[in-house]
Each structure stands twice: as C-alpha cells, then as structure tokens.
C-alpha positions in Angstrom: 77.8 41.3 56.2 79.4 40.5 52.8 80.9 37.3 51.0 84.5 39.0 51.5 85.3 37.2 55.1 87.4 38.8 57.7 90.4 37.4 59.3 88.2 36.8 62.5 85.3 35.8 60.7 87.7 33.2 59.1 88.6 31.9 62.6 84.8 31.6 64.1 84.7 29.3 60.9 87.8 27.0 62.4 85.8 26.6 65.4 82.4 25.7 64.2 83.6 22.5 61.8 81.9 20.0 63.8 78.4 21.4 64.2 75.7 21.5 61.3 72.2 22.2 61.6 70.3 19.7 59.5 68.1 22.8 57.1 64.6 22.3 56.5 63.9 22.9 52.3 61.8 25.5 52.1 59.4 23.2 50.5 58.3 21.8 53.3 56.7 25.0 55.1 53.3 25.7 53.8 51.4 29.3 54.4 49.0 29.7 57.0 45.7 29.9 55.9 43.1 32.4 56.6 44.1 35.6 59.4 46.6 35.5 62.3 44.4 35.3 65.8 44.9 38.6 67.9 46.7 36.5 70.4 49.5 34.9 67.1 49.3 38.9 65.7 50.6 39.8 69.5 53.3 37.5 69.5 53.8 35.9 66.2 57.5 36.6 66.4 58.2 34.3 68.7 56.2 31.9 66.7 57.4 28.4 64.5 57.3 28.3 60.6 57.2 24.7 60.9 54.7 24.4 63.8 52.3 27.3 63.4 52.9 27.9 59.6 53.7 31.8 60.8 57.4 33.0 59.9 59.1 33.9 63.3 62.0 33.5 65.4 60.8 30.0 67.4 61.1 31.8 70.3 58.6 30.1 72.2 60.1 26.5 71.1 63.6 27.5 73.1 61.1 28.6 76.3 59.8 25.0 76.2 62.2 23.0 75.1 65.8 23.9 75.5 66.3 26.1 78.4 64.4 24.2 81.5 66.5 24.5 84.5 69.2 26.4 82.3 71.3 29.0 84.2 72.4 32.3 82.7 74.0 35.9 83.2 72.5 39.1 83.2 73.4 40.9 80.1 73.2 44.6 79.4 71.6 45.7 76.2 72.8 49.4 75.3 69.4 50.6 73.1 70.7 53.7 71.4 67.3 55.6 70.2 64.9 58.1 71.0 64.7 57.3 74.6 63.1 55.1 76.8 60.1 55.4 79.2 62.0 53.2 82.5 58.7 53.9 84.1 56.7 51.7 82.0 54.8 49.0 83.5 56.3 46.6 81.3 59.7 47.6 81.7 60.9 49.2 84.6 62.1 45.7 86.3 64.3 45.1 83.4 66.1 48.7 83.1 69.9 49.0 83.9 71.3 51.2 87.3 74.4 52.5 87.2 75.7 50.9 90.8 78.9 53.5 90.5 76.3 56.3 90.5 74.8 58.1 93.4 71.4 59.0 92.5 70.8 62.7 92.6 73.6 64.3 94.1 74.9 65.9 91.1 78.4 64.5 91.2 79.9 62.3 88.9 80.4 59.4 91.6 82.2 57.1 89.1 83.8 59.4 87.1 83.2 58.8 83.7 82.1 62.5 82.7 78.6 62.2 83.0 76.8 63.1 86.3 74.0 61.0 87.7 74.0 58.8 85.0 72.0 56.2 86.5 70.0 54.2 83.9 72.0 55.9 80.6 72.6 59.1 79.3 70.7 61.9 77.3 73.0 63.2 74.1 70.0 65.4 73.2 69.0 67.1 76.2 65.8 69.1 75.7 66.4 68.9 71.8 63.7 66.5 69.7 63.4 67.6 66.5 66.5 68.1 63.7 67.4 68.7 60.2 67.9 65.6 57.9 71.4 65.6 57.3 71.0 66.3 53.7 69.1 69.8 54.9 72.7 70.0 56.8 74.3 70.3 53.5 71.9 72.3 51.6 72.9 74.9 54.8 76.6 74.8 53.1 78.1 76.2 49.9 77.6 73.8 46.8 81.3 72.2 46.8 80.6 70.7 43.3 81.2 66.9 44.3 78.6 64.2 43.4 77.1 63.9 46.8 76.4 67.3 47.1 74.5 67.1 43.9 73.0 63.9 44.9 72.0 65.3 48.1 70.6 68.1 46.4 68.7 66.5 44.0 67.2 64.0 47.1 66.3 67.2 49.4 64.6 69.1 46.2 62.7 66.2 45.6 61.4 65.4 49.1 60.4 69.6 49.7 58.6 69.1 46.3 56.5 66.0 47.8 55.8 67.1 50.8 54.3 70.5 49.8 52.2 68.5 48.0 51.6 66.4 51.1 50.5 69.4 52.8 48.1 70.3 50.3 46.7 67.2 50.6 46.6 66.9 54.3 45.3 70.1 54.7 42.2 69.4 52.6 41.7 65.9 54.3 41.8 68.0 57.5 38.8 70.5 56.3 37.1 67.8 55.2 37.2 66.2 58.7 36.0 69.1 60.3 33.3 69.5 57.8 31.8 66.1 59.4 32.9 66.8 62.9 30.9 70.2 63.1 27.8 69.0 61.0 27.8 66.2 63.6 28.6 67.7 66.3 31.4 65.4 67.6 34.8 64.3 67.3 34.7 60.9 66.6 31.7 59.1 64.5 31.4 56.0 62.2 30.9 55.2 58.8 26.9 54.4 59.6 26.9 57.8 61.1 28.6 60.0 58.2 26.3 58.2 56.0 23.1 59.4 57.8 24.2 63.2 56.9 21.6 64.4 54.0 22.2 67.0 52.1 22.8 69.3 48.8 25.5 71.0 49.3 28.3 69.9 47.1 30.9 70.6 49.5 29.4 68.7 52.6 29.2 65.5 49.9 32.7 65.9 49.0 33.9 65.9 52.0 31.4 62.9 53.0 32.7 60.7 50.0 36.6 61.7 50.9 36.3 60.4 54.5 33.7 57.2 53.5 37.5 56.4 51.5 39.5 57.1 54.5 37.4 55.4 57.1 37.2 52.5 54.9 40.8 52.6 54.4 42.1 53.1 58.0 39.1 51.5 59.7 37.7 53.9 63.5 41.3 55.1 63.8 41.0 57.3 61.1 41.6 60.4 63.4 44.3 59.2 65.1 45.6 57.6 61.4 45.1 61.4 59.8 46.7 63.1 62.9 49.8 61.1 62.4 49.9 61.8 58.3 49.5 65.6 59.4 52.8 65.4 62.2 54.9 63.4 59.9 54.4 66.1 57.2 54.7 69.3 59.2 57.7 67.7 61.3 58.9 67.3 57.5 58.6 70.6 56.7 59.0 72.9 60.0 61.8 71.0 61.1 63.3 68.0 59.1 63.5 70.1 55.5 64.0 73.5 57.3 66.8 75.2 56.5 66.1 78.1 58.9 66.0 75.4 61.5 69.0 74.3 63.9 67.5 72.0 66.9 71.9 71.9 67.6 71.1 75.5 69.4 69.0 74.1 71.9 71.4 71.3 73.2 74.7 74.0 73.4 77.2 71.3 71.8 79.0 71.9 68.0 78.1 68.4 66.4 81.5 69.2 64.3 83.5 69.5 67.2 84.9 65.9 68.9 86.5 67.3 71.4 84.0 68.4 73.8 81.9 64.7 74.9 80.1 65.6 77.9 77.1 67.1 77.3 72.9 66.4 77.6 71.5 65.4 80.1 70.4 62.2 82.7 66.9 62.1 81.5 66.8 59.0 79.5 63.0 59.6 77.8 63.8 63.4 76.7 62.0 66.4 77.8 58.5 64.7 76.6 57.9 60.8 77.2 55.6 60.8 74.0 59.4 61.4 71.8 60.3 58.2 73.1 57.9 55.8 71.6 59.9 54.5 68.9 62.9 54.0 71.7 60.3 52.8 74.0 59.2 49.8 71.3 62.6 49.0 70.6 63.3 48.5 74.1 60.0 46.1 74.8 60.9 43.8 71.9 64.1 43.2 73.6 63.2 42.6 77.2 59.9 43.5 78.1 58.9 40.9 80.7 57.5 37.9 79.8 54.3 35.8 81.1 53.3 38.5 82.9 50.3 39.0 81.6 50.9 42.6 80.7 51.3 43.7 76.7 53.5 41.2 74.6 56.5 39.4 75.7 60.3 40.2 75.6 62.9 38.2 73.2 65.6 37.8 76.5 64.5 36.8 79.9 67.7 37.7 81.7 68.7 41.4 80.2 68.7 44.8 81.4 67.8 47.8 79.2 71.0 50.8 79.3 68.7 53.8 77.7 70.7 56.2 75.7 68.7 58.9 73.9 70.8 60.3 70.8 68.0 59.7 67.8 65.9 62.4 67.5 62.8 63.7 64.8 64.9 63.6 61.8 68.8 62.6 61.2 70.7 61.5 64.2 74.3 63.5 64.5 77.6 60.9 63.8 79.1 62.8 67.0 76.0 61.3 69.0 76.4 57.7 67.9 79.7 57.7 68.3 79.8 58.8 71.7 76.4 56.3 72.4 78.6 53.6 71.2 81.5 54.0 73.3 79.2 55.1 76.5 77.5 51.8 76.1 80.2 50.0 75.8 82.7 51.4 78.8 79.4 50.8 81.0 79.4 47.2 79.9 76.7 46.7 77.2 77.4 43.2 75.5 75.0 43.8 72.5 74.1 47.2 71.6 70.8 48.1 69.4 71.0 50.7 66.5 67.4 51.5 64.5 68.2 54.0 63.0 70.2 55.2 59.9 70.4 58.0 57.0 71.8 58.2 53.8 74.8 60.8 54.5 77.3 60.4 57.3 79.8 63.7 57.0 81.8 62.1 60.3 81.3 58.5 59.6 85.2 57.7 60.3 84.0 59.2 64.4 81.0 55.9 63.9 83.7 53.4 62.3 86.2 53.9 65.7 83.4 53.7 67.6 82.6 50.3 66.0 86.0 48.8 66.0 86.1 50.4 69.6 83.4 48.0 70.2 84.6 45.2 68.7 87.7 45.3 70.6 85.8 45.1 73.9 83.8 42.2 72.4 80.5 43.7 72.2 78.0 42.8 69.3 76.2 45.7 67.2 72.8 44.9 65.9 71.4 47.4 63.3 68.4 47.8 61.3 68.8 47.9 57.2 66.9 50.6 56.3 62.8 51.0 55.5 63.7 52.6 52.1 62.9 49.2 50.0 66.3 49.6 48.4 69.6 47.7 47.3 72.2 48.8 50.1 74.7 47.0 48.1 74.5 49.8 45.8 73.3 53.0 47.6 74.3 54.4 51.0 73.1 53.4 54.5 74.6 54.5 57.5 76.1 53.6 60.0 77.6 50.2 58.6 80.9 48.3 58.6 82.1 48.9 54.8 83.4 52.1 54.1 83.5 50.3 50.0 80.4 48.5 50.2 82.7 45.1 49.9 85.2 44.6 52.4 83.9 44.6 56.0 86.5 46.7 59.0 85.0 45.0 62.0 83.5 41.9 62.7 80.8 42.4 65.4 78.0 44.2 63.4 75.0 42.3 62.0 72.4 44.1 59.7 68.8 43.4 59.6 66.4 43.5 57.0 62.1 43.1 57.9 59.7 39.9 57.7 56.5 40.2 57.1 54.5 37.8 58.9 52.7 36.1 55.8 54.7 33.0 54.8 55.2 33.0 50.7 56.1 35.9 48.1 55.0 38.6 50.4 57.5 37.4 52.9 59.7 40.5 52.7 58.1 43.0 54.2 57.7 46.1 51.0 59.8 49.0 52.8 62.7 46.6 54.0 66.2 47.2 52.3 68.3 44.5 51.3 71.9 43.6 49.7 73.8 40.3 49.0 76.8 41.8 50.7 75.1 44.4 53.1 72.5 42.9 54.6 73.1 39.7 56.9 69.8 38.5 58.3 66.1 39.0 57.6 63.7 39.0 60.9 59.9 39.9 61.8 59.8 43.5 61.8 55.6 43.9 60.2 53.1 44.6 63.0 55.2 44.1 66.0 53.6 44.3 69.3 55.6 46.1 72.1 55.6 48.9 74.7 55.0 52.2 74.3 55.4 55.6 76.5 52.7 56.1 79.8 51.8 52.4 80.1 50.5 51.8 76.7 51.7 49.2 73.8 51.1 49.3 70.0 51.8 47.5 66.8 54.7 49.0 65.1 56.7 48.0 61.9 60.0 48.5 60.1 64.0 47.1 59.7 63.4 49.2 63.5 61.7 46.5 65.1 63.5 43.6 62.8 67.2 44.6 65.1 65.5 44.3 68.4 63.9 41.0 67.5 67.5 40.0 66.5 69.0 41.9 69.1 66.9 39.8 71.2 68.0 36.7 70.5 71.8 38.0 70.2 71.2 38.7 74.1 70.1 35.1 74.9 72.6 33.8 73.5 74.8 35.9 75.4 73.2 35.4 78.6 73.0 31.5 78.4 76.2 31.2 76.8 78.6 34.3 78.4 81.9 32.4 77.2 81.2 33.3 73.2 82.3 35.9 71.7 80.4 38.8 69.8 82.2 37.3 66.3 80.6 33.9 67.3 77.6 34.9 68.4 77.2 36.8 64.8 78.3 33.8 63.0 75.7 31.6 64.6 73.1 34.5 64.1 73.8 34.1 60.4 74.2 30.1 59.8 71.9 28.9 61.8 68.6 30.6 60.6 65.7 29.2 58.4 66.9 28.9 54.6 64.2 29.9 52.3 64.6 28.8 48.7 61.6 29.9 47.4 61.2 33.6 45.5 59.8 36.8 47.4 58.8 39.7 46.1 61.9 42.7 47.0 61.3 46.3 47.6 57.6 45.7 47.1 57.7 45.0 43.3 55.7 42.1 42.3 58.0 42.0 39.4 60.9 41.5 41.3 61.0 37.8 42.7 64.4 36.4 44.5 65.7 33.7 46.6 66.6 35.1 49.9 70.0 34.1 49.3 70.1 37.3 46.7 69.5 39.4 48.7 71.2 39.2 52.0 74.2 37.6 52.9 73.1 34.1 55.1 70.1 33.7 52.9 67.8 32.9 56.1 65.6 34.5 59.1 66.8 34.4 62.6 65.8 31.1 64.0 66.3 31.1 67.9 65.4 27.8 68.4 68.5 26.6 65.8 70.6 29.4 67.3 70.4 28.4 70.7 71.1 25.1 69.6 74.2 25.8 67.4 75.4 27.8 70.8 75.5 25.1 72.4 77.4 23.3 70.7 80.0 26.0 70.5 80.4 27.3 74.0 83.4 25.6 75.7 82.9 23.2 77.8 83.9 23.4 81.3 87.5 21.3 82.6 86.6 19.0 84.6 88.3 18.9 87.9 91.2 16.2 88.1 90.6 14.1 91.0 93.7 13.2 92.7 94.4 9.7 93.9 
C-alpha cells in the first residue's frame, strides 16, 4: 500500500526482474466522445482504454485473446458484506457448499463451531441495523483523548445535518403527495404535473419543487425520494441513536473475544432486500457470464463463500475478524472487504485476522473509502498500517473508484485516495450487477471498485494456482495502465494530480496486462527426464 516495502514485498520484487510490461503514455488514449451505449454502460468495466476509449479493466481482451483452451482451478472468493441472495438467477451456480456439512440436520458435521454452515455463515443473525461506531462512543464517558473529541465533533456534526435532512425530506415528501392526491395516482410525468391549473400557492410550490426533482432524477423520482427518505431516517432511528443497540438482538457482547460462535446459517439476513449491497458485490465478482442474464462476472471459474457481518451502519471489529478467519479456515483464496469506518476500538482483533490470512496465503481486497478524502492523513479502517507508513502484512490491496469518462473526471468525486494508502484505482461509477429477488442495478462506490479488483485477483488465482497472494498483489499493482495526465481528486476541480499522487502504483487495474505479467511469473512445470 505504501512506498515503505515489506521484507516479502522485497522478495516478489527478486522474482519479477525479468518481466516488464511495455506502458502505454497516457498520451496516447483519447476520451470517448459523445454517451456510453446501454450495452458499454452494462459492461464498460470490462472494456479497453485503448480499444474502446472507455477506462476499464480489458476484461474482455483476456476472454478473446489469452485464455482459449486455458485450464484453471476453482477458486473460493470469501465476500464479507451484508449478505448474499444464493438464490439469484444470476448467481446460484457460482455459490460455494460446504461439502463437510450435512445440510439441515443441525449438527456441526465438520466441526468447525458453526452448524449447517453450508454456503457461509451469518455473524448478524436477525440483526440489520447498528449504531455508527462513533454513536458507540458517544454511549461512553468522555475519556478526554483526541479521538473522543474528534469523534464527538464528527457525530455532532452529522445529527446536526441530518435533522436538517429530515426537514428537508419531509417537505419534499408533502409536496409529493400534494401531486399524487390532486392527480389521483402514484406515479405521473413531468407533462402530467404540468397540466395541474391552479391558484393556490401551495399546490404551485409544490408543482415547481417536484418539476426540479423530476428533472433532476428523471421517472425514478419516487423511488430516487424514497431512498433519500431511508438513508436519512436509518440515520437517525438507528445509525445516530444513542438509545439504539441492534447488539441486543443478536445475544453476543461485541467486546467480548472469547465467545465466536454465534448468528446464524442464513447467509442473506432475516430480509433478502438487506442484502443488496452484498448481493452487487458478489455479481461483480462471479456472476455468470454470456448467459444472457444481467451483466457479466470478472472470474469465470470462482465460487462465492457468503458471510454476512456488515450491517445498516458500522460493522463490529469482532465480526470482521471472525469473517476473516471463517473464510480463510474454509479455504477462501481472495477475500472481499467493502466496507470500512473511521474508528476501530478492536482493530489489533482485524490486524491478527489479517496476518492470520496472510500466513495461509490468502489475498484481501478492500475498498478505500467513498469519503473523497486523503487516507494518508485521516483514518480508514480496516487497513494494514497501524502508522499510516509502514505496512504489517503483505496480502492486502486497497482500492480507490474510476469513473468511466476518460480525462480529468477520471476519479470518480466520493473516491478516497493516499500515495501510501491507496494501491490501485478501478471502475467503481455505475456498475451493473445483481441484486436481491432476480433483479440487477447500477450501483457506485470504492464498494464496487474491490470486487472489480477482486475479480481479476481471482483469475489470476484460478489460471495461475502456483502464485502466491504477495505476487498476485504485486502484479495487481505493476501491471495496470499508467495515467500521466492530471484528474480532478475528491471532486475539487481545483485539485488536479497525476495518479501517481495519489495512490501507491500510479495505475488502474489492467486485466489484460495482469494476466500477462502472470504468466510470466507462474513456475513453469519440470519437465519429466526421459531415461535412456
């Protein structure tokens, strides 16, 4: 993650001396002109920058032009989120079984403390919704120490704005309605609002505040509003709420390491719907491909391992610590983090689990963070510097966002970045994937940026199973696209950098040049000695 190498990063640079990728300058990309096609939008992460002028991974190009006849292992990809719908039409060929487990009898077959764990484990049970852990603190006597006060300071300013939020949501709401009952239906168009005559001040206020949002937000201006209404509510009822402990629900004391074996064996929660974001994650990885159905996964020869332990608001360290080690002891080779928070009061439980991992050889892939903001400098967790500087491990790669518009807008506005904290940069704007009950959506964030890399981490793995996680990180990092050219950071116009400033490798996740760099890595086999 950082310029400060590693011992072992030091010793996956002894072994790569005689390959080089020849880079591309970023001079000779040019922007595409004009509005993706639905079809590019649907897939444009597996797109070329130098073929199709769109800035994704080349996916595609290693489909058609490097794997062929290829053969490779099936590789388990532990997706640690807010669950996964294994029913999905999309996905329920590619999810992992448990083999050691007997479906259903309640007994825990292969004895590794969790009963019928058959395509993960649930470290939420019936719980969905939490405190942010900065709420957690604000429960706790003031101890006088800086983080308290920045905590503090962070939790009184997010109450103040989303009070104000609900003002503001609230009256967007009665406007709605106002419409709705003077038209006598749900859901109407701008053509229609626009036919409503009349004098009364408050029916034209409320017609020229939803003309703005249904020329904002386009016809899903309903669905658009309900989602502004949940995220603010959740916000307050639950994520800022002091009062509220969704810890009671579960029956486990997140402070308490001891006890490990608790939730339950339903992977997608008590509600499918609370595993959407899980759900995406999981489709960008491995949903299957040229099937006609939604988009197409990253990997072609992966299994999903669901393990539900993010929920509606901060995750729990004792949770992702427990995640990481379940997916690893049940053989995960990469694992999938999107999520993170800015205070981690067990983070040392997370950094065993990570060397844990690393000493089992399995790769970490984690999102940077959708707060548009220097990592280098302010706190992002989990990660694999306690200091910021020095890395403890080896096998975890962070991921900042793409947008898909090759130029200055390049960076995708929310993404967080770091010359030292953030490796990689991937396509993580508008990404097309699954969804609970059947149904697929664009989503965006560093979220979908891991899977993407993630992704391609797993192909690698599955076409060459003799690298090791270090490697496979290391050719990750060196053997992306090099832009040279400015972006705009954080979402300031005013703020123009190389990508070489802000992240570690300087480049976006080039399969095609990964694959390639694999290659010529991976051992070759001995040939047999023929005896004369």
């Amino acid at each position: 993650m950082n310029v400060i190498k590693t011992a072992c990063f030091s010793i996956v640079l002894s072994l790569t001396v005689s390959f080089s990728i020849q880079a591309q300058s970023a001079q000779a990309f040019t922007a595409k002109k004009g509005k993706l096609t639905d079809d590019q939008l649907n897939r444009w992460s597996h797109l070329d920058l130098s073929k199709d002028s769109i800035p994704g991974m080349s996916v595609d190009r290693v489909y058609s032009e490097l794997i062929k006849n290829r053969k490779s292992k099936k590789v388990i990809v532990g997706v640690i989120d807010s669950g996964v719908d294994i029913d999905h039409e999309d996905l329920k060929s590619v999810i992992w079984t448990n083999k050691k487990e007997i479906a259903g009898n309640g007994i825990d077959d292969d004895k590794n403390g969790y009963i019928d764990d058959i395509h993960g484990w649930n470290f939420l049970g019936n719980s969905g919704n939490e405190n942010l852990e900065m709420t957690r603190m604000m429960k706790n006597p003031d101890d006088g120490s800086e983080t308290y006060k920045a905590a503090k300071a962070e939790y009184d300013s997010m109450m103040k704005d989303n009070l104000q939020g609900k003002q503001q949501v609230d009256f967007l709401f009665k406007s709605n309605q106002t419409i709705k009952d003077l038209l006598k239906k749900e859901n109407y168009t701008l053509d229609e609002l626009n036919s409503i005559v009349s004098e009364d001040p408050a029916v034209l206020k409320s017609k020229q505040v939803m003309a703005r949002i249904i020329g904002q937000t386009g016809p899903s201006f309903n669905d658009d509003l309900n989602d502004y209404k949940n995220q603010v509510y959740d916000m307050l009822n639950y994520n800022l709420n002091k009062d509220f402990d969704g810890r009671k629900i579960l029956g486990d004391n997140a402070d308490d390491f001891n006890t490990k074996y608790y939730g339950n064996n339903t992977v997608y929660g008590p509600d499918k719907k609370q595993a959407l974001h899980g759900t995406h994650v999981a489709g960008i990885i491995a949903q299957s491909r040229n099937n006609k159905l939604g988009g197409d996964g990253i990997a072609d020869n992966v299994v999903i391992m669901a393990i539900r332990a993010v929920p509606n608001g901060d995750e729990y360290d004792k949770d992702i610590a427990l995640s990481i080690r379940y997916a690893v002891d049940n053989g995960a080779k990469v694992i999938n983090g999107s999520f993170g928070k800015s205070y981690s009061p067990h983070k040392q439980w997370v950094y065993d689990a990570i060397k844990y991992a690393e000493s089992k050889d399995v790769l970490i892939v984690h999102a940077a963070g959708n707060d548009g903001k220097d990592i280098d400098i302010e706190s992002n967790f989990p990660n694999d510097s306690d200091d910021k500087k020095t890395e403890f491990a080896d096998n975890v790669i962070t991921v900042g966002a793409l947008n898909n518009e090759y130029g200055a807008n390049l960076i995708a506005p929310f993404s967080n970045y770091g010359k030292l904290n953030v490796d990689v940069f991937a396509p993580g704007m508008q990404i097309y994937a699954t969804t609970p009950n059947n149904t697929y959506k664009y989503e965006q964030g560093t979220s979908m940026a891991s899977p993407n890399v993630a992704g391609v981490a797993a192909l690698i793995r599955s076409y060459f199973p003799n690298l090791k996680a270090k490697q496979v990180k290391y050719i990750l990092m060196n053997s992306g696209t090099a832009i040279e050219s400015n972006v705009e950071v954080g979402g300031d116009p005013k703020d123009l950098r190389p990508l070489s400033q802000i992240s570690t490798s300087g480049k976006m996740v080039n399969a095609y040049n990964a694959f390639k760099m694999a290659e010529q890595m991976s051992p070759k086999p001995k040939k047999k000695k023929v005896r004369g």
